[in-house]
C-alpha positions as CSV (number, residue, x, y, z in Angstrom):
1,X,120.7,126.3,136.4
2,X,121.1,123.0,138.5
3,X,119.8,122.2,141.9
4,X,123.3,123.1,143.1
5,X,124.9,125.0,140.9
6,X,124.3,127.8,138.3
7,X,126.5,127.9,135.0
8,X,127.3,130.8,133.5
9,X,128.7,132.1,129.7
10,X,131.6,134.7,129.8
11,X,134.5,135.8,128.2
12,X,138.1,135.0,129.6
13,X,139.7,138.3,130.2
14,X,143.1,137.6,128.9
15,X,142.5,135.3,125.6
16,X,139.2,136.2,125.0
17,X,137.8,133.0,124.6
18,X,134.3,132.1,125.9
19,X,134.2,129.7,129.3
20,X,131.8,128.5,130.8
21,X,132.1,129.3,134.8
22,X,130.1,126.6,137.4
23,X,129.2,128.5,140.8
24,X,127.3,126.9,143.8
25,X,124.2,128.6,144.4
26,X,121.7,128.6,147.2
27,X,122.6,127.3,150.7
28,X,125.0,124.7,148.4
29,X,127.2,127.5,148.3
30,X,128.4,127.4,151.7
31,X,127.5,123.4,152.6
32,X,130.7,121.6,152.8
33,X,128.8,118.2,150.4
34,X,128.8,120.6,147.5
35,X,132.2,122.5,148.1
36,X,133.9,119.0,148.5
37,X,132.2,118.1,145.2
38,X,133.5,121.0,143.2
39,X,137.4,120.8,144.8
40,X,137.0,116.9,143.9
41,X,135.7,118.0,140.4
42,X,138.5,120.7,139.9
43,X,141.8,118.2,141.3
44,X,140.1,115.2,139.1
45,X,140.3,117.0,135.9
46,X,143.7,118.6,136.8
47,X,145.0,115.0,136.4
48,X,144.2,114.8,133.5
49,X,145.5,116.1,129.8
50,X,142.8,114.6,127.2
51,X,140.9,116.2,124.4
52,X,137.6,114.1,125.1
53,X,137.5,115.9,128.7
54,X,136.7,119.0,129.1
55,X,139.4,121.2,130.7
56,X,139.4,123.5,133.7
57,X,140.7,126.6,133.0
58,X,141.1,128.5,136.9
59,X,138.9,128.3,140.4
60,X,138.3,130.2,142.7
61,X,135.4,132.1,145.0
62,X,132.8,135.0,144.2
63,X,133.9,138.6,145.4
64,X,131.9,140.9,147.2
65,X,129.6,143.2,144.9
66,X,128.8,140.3,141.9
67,X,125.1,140.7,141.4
68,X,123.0,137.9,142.1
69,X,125.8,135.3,143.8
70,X,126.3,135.4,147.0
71,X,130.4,136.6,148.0
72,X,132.4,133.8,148.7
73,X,131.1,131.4,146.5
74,X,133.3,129.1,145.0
75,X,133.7,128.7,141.1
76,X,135.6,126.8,138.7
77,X,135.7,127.9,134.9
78,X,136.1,125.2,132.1
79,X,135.9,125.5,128.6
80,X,132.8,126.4,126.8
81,X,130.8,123.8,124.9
82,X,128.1,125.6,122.7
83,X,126.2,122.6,121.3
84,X,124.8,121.6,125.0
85,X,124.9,118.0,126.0
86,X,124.9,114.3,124.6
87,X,121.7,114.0,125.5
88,X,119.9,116.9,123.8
89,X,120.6,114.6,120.3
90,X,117.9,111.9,121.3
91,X,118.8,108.3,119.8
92,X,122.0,107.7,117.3
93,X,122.2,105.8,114.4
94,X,124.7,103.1,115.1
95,X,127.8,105.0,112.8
96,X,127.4,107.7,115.1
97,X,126.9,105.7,118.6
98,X,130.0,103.8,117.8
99,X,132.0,106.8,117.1
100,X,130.5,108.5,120.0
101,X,131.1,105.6,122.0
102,X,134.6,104.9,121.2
103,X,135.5,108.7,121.8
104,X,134.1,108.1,125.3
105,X,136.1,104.9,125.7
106,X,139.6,106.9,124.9
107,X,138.7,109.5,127.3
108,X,137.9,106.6,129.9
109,X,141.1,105.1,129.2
110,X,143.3,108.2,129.7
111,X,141.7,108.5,133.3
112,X,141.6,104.9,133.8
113,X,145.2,105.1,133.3
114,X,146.4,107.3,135.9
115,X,143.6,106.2,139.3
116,X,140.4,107.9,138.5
117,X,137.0,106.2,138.3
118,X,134.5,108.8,136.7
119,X,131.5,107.2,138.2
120,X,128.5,109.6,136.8
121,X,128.8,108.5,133.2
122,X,125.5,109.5,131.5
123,X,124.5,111.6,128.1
124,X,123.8,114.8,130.0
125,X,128.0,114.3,131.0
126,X,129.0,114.3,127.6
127,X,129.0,118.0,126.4
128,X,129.4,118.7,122.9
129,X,132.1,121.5,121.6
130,X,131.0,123.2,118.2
131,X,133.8,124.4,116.0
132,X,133.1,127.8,117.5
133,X,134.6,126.1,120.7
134,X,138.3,126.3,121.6
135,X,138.3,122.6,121.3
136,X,135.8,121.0,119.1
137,X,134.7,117.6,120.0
138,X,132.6,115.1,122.4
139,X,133.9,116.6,125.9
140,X,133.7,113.8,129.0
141,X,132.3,116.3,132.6
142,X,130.9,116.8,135.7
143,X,133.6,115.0,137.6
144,X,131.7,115.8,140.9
145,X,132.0,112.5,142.5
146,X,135.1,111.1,140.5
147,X,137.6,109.2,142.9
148,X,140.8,108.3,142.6
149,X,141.3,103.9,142.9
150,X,144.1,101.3,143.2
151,X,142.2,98.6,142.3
152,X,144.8,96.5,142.9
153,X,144.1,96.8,146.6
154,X,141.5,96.7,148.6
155,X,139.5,97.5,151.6
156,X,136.4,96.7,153.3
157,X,135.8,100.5,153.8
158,X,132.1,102.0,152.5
159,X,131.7,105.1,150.8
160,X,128.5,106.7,150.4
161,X,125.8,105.8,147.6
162,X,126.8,108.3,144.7
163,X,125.3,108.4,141.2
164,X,122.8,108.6,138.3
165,X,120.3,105.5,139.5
166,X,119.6,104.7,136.1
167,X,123.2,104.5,135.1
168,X,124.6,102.9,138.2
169,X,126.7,99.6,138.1
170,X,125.5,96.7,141.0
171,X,128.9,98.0,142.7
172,X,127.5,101.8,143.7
173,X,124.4,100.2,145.2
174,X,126.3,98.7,147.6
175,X,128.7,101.7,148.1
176,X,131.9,99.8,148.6
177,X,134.9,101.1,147.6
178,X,136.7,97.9,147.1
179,X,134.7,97.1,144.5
180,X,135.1,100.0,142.4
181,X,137.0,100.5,139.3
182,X,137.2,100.7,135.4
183,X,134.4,98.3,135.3
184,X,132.7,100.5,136.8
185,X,132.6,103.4,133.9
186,X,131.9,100.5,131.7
187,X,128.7,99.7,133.1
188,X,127.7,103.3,133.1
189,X,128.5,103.3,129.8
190,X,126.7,100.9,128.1
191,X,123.9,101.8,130.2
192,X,124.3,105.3,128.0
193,X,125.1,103.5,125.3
194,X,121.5,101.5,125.5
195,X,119.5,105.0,126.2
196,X,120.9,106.2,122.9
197,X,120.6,103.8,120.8
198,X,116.9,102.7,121.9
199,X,115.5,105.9,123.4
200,X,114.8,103.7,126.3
201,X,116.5,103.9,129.8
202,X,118.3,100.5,130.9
């Protein structure tokens, strides 16, 4: 349970594999910052085809008569991770950061590839898929406030200050799109790669 958003365990109906199912909750569930957020979240990872990000399965809104969420909710369903989050395994001996690292790093790469800029990189984004997962492995999420960037051109335009503060590259502070790109994840990632290894925020 989030300030936003509530996520919930259940079985997919047709394969009977365990998701995981996000839903807004509260008066988030019917402000258009949040809603944006979770149609940006769902087309960002439908880009995408990569075993280090987690995969969203369907969308869609609550029906009438679902205890405890209000009808007409919207929902996406992903994959379930069992073993929680990056951040739940404290600081890493450096065989593990690196391999954690580099996992990140590939997953980076594939969505660096085709336009999108993660920009929320932090442990509690990681999620970690046990072997009783569909797809074991260090999963990248919570593309909320992903965007999609040519950085081969750009604007003078502003976008709106959008992040983890402690994980933010110089670039977000200023909120200018033109400035935005790979580099971007890479700041936020060494950042994350610093909190782990030390224990110590940047």
């Amino acid at each position: 349970q989030g300030g936003m958003a509530a996520v919930w365990r259940a079985i997919h109906p047709e394969t009977r594999t365990r998701v995981a199912i996000k839903v807004l909750t509260g008066e988030a569930s019917h402000a258009d910052g949040p809603m944006r957020a979770l149609r940006r979240e769902a087309r960002a990872v439908a880009r995408l085809d990569h075993p280090g990000v987690i995969r969203i399965l369907d969308t869609g809104t609550v029906p009438d008569g679902v205890p405890d969420l209000p009808a007409g909710s919207p929902w996406l369903a992903m994959e379930h991770a069992s073993g929680g989050t990056l951040s739940s395994l404290g600081t890493l001996p450096w065989p593990d950061l690196r391999s954690v690292l580099l996992g990140i790093l590939d997953a980076l790469a594939h969505a660096h590839a085709r336009g999108l800029v993660h920009r929320d990189l932090k442990p509690g984004n990681v999620l970690l898929c046990s072997e009783r997962d569909s797809r074991p492995g260090l999963k990248l999420s919570d593309f909320g406030i992903a965007t999609v960037v040519d950085w081969h051109v750009r604007t003078g335009s502003l976008a709106v200050v959008a992040g983890t503060l402690h994980y933010m590259a110089p670039e977000q502070l200023t909120a200018s799109w033109r400035d935005y790109g790979p580099w971007t994840d890479l700041y936020g990632l060494g950042c994350m790669g610093w909190k782990l290894a030390t224990g110590r925020l940047p």
